[in-house]
C-alpha positions in Angstrom: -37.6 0.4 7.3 -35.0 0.2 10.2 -33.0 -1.9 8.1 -32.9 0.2 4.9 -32.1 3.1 7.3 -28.8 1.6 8.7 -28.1 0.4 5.2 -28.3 4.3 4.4 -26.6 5.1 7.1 -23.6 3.0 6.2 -23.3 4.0 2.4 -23.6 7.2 3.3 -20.6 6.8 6.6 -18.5 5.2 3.4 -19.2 7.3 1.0 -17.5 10.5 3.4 -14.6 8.6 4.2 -14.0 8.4 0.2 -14.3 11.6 0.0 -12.3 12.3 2.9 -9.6 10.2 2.0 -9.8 11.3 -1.6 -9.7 15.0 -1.0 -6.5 14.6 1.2 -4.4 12.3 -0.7 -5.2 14.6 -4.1 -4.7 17.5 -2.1 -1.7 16.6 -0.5 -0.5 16.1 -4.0 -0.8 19.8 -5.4 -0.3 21.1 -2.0 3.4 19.7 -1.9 4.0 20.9 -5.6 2.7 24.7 -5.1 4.7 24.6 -1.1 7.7 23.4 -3.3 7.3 26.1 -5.9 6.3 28.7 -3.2 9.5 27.5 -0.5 12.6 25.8 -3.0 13.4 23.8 0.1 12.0 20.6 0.0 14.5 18.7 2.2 13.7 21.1 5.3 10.0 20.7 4.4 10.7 17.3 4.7 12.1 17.4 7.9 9.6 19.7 9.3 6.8 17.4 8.4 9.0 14.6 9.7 8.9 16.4 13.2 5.2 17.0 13.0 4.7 13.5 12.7 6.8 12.7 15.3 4.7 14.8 17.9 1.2 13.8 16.7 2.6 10.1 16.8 3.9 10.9 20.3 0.6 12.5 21.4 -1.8 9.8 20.1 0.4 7.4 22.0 0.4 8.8 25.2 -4.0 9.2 24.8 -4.1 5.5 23.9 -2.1 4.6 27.2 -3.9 6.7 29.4 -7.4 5.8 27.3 -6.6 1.8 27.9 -4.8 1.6 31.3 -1.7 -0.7 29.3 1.9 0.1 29.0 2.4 0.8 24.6 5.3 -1.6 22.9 8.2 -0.5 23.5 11.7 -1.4 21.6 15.5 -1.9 22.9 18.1 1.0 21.2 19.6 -2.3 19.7 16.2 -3.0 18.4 15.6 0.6 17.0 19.0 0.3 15.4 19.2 -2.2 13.6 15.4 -2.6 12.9 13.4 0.4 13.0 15.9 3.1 11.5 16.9 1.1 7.9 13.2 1.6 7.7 12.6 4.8 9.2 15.5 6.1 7.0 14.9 4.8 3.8 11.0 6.3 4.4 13.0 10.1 5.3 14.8 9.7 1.8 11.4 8.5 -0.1 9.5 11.6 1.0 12.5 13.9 0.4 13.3 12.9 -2.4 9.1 13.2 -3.7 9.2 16.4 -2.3 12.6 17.6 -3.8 11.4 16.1 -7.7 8.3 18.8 -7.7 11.2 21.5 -8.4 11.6 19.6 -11.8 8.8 17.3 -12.7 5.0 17.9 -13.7 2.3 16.5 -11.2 1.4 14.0 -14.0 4.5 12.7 -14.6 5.2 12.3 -10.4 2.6 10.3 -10.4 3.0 8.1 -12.7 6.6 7.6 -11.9 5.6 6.9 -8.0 3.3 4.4 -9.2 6.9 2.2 -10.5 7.5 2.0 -6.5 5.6 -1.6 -7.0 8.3 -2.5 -9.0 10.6 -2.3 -6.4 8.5 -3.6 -3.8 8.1 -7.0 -5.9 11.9 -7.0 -6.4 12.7 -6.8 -2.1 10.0 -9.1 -1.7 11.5 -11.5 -3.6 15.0 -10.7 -2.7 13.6 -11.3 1.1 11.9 -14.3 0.2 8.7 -12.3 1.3 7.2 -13.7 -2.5 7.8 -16.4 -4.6 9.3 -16.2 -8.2 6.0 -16.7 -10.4 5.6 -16.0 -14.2 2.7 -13.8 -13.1 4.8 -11.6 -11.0 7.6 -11.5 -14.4 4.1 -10.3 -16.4 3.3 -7.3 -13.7 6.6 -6.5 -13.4 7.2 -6.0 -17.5 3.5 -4.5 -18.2 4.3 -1.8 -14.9 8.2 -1.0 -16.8 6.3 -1.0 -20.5 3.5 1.8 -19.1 6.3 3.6 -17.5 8.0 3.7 -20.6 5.8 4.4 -23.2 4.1 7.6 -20.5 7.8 9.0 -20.3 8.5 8.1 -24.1 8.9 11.5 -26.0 6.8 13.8 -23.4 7.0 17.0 -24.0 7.1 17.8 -20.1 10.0 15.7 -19.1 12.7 16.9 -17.3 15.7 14.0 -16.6 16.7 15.0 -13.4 13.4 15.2 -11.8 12.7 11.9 -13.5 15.3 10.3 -12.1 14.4 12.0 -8.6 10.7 10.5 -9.0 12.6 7.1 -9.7 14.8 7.0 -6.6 12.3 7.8 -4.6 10.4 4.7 -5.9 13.4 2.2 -4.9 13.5 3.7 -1.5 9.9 3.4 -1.7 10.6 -0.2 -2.4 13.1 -1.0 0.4 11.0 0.8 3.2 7.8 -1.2 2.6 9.7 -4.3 2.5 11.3 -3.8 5.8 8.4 -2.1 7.0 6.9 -5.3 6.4 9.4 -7.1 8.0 9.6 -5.2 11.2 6.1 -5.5 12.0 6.0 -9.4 11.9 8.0 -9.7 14.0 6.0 -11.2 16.7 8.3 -10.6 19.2 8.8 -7.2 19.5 5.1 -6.4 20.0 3.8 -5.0 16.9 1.8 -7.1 14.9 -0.8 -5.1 15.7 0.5 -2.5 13.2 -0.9 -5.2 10.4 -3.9 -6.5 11.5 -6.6 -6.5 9.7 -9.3 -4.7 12.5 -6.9 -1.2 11.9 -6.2 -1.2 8.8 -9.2 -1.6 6.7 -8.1 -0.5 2.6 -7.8 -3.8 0.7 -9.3 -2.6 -2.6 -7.1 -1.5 -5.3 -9.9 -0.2 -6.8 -10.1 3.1 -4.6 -5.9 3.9 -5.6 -6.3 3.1 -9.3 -9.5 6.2 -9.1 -7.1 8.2 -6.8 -4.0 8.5 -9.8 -6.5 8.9 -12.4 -8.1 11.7 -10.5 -4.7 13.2 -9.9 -3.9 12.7 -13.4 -7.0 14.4 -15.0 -6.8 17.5 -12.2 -3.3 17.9 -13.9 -4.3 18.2 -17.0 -7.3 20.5 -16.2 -5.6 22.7 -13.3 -2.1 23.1 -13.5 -1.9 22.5 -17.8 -0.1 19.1 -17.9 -0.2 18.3 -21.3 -0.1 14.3 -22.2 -0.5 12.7 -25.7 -2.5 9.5 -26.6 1.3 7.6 -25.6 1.1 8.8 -22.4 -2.8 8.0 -21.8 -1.7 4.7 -23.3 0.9 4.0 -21.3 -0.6 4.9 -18.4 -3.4 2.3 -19.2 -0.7 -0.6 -19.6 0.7 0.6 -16.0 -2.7 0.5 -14.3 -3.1 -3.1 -15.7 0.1 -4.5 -14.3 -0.8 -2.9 -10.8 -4.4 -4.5 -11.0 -3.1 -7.7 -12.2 -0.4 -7.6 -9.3 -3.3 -6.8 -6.7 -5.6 -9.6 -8.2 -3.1 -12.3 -7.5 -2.2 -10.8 -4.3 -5.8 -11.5 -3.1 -6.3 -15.0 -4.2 -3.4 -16.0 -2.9 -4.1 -14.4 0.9 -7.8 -16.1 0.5 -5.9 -19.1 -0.4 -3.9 -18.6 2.8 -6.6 -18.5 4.8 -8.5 -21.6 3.1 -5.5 -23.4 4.1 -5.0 -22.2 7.9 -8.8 -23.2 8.3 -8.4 -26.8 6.9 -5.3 -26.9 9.5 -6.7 -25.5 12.3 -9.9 -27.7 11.6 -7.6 -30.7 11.4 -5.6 -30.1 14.4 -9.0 -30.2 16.2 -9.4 -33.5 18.0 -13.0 -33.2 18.8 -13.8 -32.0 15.2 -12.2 -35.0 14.1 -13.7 -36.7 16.2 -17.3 -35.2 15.2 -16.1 -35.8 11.2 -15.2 -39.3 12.1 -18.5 -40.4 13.4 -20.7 -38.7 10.4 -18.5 -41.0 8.2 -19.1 -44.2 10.3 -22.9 -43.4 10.2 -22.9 -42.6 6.5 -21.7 -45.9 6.1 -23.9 -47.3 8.2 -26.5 -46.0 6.1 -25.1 -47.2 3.1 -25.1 -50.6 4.2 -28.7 -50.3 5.4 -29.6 -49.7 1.7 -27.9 -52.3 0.3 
């Protein structure tokens, strides 16, 4: 009975978090197209929420020092300069530029626009050597570019401009995840901490892929977006590039870690050690049966 409860207990925790997350990634979503509609000045809603950010970041960081008793990383200008602001700038420009396409474009079609960002963030990571050149990779990259296509193709709710908004704010989307990446593993600046796996917890695909489609049918439903079977269609051939994309991304990081447990097993002189007298007295055994 205890058991069952905590098992209720969890499912339940998890299931509020969805919603939580849900309701403020949708809402976020039609909140910035009716503020955009309601205040035709996305760049200094940009930079207002920019500042906000910057004081709740400040704050938490100043409660975690005082909460743990430890000085919080800290980085040299030189190090902020020519590390942290590429990033920090191209991240500005992405959400400007989001912000500043809802003048044009229909929810629908930001969102399946954003989702090209992918595209982009294959492209740095190869061009970083961050990924390897695969033929699966060549696959996502022309199945994401054929959904895009055939969900702009003829729509009767397209507007160029805004499109190509959306689609700069998908490279820059691109280039600051790639040096986001970058920046925090690097070991020596204090902040792998940023990646580790114990604070950031979302690895399924599965829970984005639900979020657009949600986005996509609220939409249709709330704000009148109007898509044709095309659109649905290629919205379908996107979602199976970016699942295809996440599939390999997982083998290959349990592959990863498959191999850093073989060599950290192997670079064990006592396990060796332990490995190599279970052999001599398996053939001991052996012999014996003979």
């Amino acid at each position: 009975m205890g058991a069952g409860a905590a098992a209720l207990g969890r499912a339940a925790r998890a299931a509020a978090l969805v919603l939580f997350y849900y309701g403020f990634s949708i809402g976020i979503t039609f909140y910035n197209k009716w503020l955009v509609k309601s205040f035709p000045f996305p760049l200094l809603a940009t930079l207002l929420h920019l500042l906000l950010i910057f004081v709740l970041s400040a704050l938490a960081r100043a409660l975690a020092r005082c909460r743990s008793g430890r000085p919080r990383a800290t980085l040299s200008w030189a190090d902020c300069l020519r590390r942290a602001a590429p990033a920090a700038l191209s991240t500005s420009l992405d959400i400007g530029l989001s912000n500043w396409s809802f003048l044009y474009v229909t929810v629908s079609l930001y969102t399946m626009t954003k989702s090209s960002a992918i595209l982009f963030i294959l492209l740095f990571s190869l061009l970083f050597k961050l990924e390897e050149m695969r033929v699966a990779l060549v696959l996502v990259v022309l199945l994401i570019a054929a959904g895009l296509f055939m969900f702009t193709y003829k729509s009767t709710q397209f507007n160029t401009q805004g499109f190509m908004l959306v689609l700069c704010a998908s490279f820059l989307g691109g280039v600051r995840w790639t040096l986001t990446q970058i920046l925090m593993q690097k070991a020596e600046l204090g902040l792998p901490l940023s990646i580790s796996e114990k604070l950031f917890h979302f690895h399924e695909a599965g829970m984005l892929l639900c979020l657009e489609i949600c986005i996509l049918f609220l939409a249709t439903r709330l704000l009148g977006d109007q898509l044709s079977l095309l659109n649905w269609l290629g919205f379908a051939v996107c979602l199976s590039g970016i699942s295809l994309h996440v599939i390999l991304k997982a083998i290959n990081t349990k592959g990863e870690k498959t191999l850093n447990l073989n060599e950290e097993a192997s670079s064990d002189p006592d396990l060796e050690l332990l490995l190599h007298h279970t052999e001599h007295g398996e053939e001991e055994e052996e012999v014996e049966t003979v």
